[in-house]
N, C-alpha and C positions, 0 to 999 in steps of 0.2 A: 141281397144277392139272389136271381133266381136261377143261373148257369153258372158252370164251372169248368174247365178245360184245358188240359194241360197242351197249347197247340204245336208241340213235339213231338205228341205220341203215333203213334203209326199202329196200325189205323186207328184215327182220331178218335176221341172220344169225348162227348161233353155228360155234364152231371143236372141233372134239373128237380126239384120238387112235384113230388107227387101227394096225390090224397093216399092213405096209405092203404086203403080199400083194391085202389085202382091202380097201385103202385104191384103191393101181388098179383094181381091179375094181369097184368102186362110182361112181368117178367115168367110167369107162367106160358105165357102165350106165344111171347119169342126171344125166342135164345141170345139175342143182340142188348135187349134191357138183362140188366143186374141190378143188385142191391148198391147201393151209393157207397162209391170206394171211397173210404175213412169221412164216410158223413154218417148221419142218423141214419140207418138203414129201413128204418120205417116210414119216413116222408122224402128219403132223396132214392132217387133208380142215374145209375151211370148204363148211357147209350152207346155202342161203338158202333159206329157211324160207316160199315163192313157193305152199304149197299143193300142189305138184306131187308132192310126196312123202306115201307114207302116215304118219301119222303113228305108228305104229307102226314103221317102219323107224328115225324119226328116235330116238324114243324108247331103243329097243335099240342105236343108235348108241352117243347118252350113255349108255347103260347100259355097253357093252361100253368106254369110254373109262373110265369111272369102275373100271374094274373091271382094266385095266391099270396105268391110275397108281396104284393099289392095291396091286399084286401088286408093283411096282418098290419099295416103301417096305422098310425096315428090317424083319425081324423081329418087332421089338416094338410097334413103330408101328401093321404091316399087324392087330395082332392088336390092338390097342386101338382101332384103328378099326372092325373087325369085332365089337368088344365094343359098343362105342355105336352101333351099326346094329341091333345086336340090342333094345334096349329099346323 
């Protein structure tokens, strides 16, 4: 799982993995990242999705989320997934 989002809430909000270097330095930076509600608060930041942020930042967010819980998977897994991203 590299997202999470309860898509009821108003204004929405999704949860993603961060490096946790880069996870405080974000939510320092803008008031829209938090600490990951009821995740590990040291690798997950929850986003509320308020407009405030480019969306570009958010984007490469999940990107950079997808791209860790990626690299965590098995071997054979991380490369059968990077098989069917390729098609």
């Amino acid at each position: 799982m590299f997202a999470l989002s309860n898509l009821d809430s108003r204004p929405l909000q999704v949860s993603v993995k961060c490096e946790p270097d880069l996870a405080e330095q974000l939510r320092l930076t803008h008031p829209a990242i938090k600490p990951g509600y009821h995740l590990n608060k040291r690798h997950w930041n929850t986003i509320t999705l308020d407009g405030s942020l480019p969306d570009a930042t958010v984007f490469e967010m999940l990107e950079d989320s997808y791209d860790l819980v990626v690299a965590g998977l098995p071997r054979a897994k991380r490369q059968a997934v990077r098989a069917a991203g390729a098609d």
